[in-house]
C-alpha positions in Angstrom: -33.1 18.4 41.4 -31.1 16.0 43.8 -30.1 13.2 44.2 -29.7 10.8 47.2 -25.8 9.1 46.9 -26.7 5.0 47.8 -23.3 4.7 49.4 -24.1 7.6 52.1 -26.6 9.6 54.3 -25.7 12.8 52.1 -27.7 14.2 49.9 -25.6 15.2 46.9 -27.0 18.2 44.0 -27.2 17.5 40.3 -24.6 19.0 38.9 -21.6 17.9 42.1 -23.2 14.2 41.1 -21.5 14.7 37.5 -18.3 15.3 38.0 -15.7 11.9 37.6 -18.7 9.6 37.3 -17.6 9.2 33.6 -14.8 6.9 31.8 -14.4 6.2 28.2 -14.7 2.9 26.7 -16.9 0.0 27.4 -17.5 -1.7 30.6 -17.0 -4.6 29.2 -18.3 -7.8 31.5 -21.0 -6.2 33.5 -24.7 -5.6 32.6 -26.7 -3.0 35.0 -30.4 -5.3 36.3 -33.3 -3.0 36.9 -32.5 -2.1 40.4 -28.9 -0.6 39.1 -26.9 -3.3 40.5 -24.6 -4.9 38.1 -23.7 -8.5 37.4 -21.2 -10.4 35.3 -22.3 -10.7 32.5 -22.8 -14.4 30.8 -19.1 -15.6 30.5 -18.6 -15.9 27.2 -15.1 -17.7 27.2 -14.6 -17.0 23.5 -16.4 -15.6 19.8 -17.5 -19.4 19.4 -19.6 -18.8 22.6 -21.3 -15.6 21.3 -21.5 -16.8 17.5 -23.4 -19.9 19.6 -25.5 -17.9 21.2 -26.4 -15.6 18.3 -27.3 -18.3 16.5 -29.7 -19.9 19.0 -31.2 -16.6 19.4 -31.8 -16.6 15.4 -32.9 -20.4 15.1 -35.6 -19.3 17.1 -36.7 -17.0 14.0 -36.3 -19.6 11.7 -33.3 -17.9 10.8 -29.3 -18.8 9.6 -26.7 -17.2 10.8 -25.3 -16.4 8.3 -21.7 -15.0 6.8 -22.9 -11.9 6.1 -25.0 -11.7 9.9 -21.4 -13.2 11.4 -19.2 -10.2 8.8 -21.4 -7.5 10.8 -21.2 -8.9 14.3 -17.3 -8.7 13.7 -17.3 -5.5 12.5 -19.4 -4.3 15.6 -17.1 -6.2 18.0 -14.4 -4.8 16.7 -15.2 -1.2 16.8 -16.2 -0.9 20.5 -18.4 1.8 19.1 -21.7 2.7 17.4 -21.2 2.4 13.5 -23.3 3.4 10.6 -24.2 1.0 7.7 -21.6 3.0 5.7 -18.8 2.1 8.6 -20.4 -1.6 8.8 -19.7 -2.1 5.5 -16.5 -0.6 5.5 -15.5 -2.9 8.7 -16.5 -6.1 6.2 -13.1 -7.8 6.2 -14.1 -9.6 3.6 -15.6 -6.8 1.4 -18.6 -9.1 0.3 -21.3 -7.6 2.2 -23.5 -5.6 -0.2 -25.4 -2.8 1.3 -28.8 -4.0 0.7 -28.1 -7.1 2.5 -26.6 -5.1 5.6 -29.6 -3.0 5.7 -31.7 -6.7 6.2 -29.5 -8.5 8.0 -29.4 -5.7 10.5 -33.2 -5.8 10.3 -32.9 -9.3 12.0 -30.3 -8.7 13.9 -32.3 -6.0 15.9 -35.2 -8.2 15.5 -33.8 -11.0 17.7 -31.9 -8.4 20.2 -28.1 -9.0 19.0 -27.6 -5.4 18.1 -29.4 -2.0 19.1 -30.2 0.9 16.5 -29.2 3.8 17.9 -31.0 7.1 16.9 -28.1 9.7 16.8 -28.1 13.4 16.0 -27.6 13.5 12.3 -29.6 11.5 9.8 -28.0 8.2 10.3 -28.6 5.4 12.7 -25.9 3.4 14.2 -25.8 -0.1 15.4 -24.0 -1.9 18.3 -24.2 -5.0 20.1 -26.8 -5.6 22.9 -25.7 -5.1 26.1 -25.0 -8.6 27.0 -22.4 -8.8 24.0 -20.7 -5.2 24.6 -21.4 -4.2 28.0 -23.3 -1.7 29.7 -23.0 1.5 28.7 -24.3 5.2 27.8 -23.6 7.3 25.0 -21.8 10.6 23.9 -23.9 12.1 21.0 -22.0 15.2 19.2 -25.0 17.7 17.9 -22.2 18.7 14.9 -20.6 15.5 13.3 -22.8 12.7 14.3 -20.4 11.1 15.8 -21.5 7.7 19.3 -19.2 7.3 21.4 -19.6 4.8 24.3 -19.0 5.9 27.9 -19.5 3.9 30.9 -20.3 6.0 34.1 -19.2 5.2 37.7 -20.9 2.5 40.3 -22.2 6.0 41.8 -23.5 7.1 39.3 -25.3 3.9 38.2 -26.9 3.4 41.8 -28.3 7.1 41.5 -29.7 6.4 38.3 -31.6 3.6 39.8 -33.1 5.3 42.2 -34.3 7.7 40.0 -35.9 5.1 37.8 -37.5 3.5 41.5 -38.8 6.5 42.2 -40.8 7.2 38.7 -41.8 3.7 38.8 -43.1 4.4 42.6 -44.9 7.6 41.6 -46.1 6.5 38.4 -46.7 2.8 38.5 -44.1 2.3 35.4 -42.3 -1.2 35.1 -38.6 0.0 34.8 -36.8 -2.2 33.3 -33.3 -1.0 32.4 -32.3 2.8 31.6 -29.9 4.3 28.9 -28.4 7.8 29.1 -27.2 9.9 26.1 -25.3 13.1 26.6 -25.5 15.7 23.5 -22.8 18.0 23.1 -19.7 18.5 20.9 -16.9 15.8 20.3 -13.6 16.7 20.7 -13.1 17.4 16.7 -15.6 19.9 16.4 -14.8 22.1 19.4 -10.9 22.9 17.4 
């Protein structure tokens, strides 16, 4: 397989395409369009703006916002990564959030596009926020522990991932409307 590097006329294989295209962390204030080119994403000046927006986005389902929907929003936004309920309920600052309640609050929370369940490699989903809350991103899924971690991959990288996606949609008359790219392997713990 190869693929063509956007920036220049060279054509670049695979595996050469892989190496530094990579950071850890979110890119955080950017969302990737269909065609792979980024733009800011909305400006959300503060939690108020988001917390506005969420709740929009639920009025729309006839639904509140409620403390227990705001106490897992939190929790996601404040650990940058993928969590299970268990980690969710552990991030609860306020320790009220009872596990039933996470499970349908989450539930609605998908529902209306706030937060993405994430299949992972072990029996437990994990949740984050959309894209337009967190960033666009890819994930790091260890085959051992479980464990999401985010990683956002180079400009590079992205524009050769959309021409990938135009070229199935070309050759198979798909609608491509975003991608998302998870890399199996073995975190850092479990390789010791």
């Amino acid at each position: 397989m190869q693929l063509v590097d956007q920036a220049g006329p060279q054509v670049l294989p695979a595996a050469s395409a892989w190496r530094g295209a990579f950071t850890l962390g979110r890119a955080v204030g950017r969302t990737t369009l269909a065609d792979g080119t980024h733009r800011p994403a909305r400006p959300y000046r503060d939690a108020v703006d988001v917390d506005a927006e969420i709740a929009i986005r639920l009025s729309g389902l006839d639904q509140r916002y409620t403390r227990g929907r705001r106490a897992i929003v939190a929790a996601l936004a404040a650990a940058g990564r993928p969590l299970t309920v268990p980690e969710i309920l552990a991030g609860d600052a306020e320790g009220e959030l009872p596990q039933s309640s996470a499970y349908r609050n989450l539930t609605v929370l998908v529902e209306v596009g706030v937060v993405h369940r994430l299949p992972g490699t072990d029996e437990f989903a994990r949740y984050e926020l959309a894209e337009e809350f967190a960033g666009h991103h890819h994930h790091l899924l260890c085959g051992s522990c479980g464990t999401v971690a985010d990683v956002t991959t180079s400009p590079r990288l992205e524009r050769m991932l959309a021409e990938a996606a135009r070229l199935a949609a070309a050759e198979t008359g798909f609608e491509v409307t975003g991608h998302r790219m998870d890399l199996l392997g073995r975190c850092a713990a479990c390789r010791v």
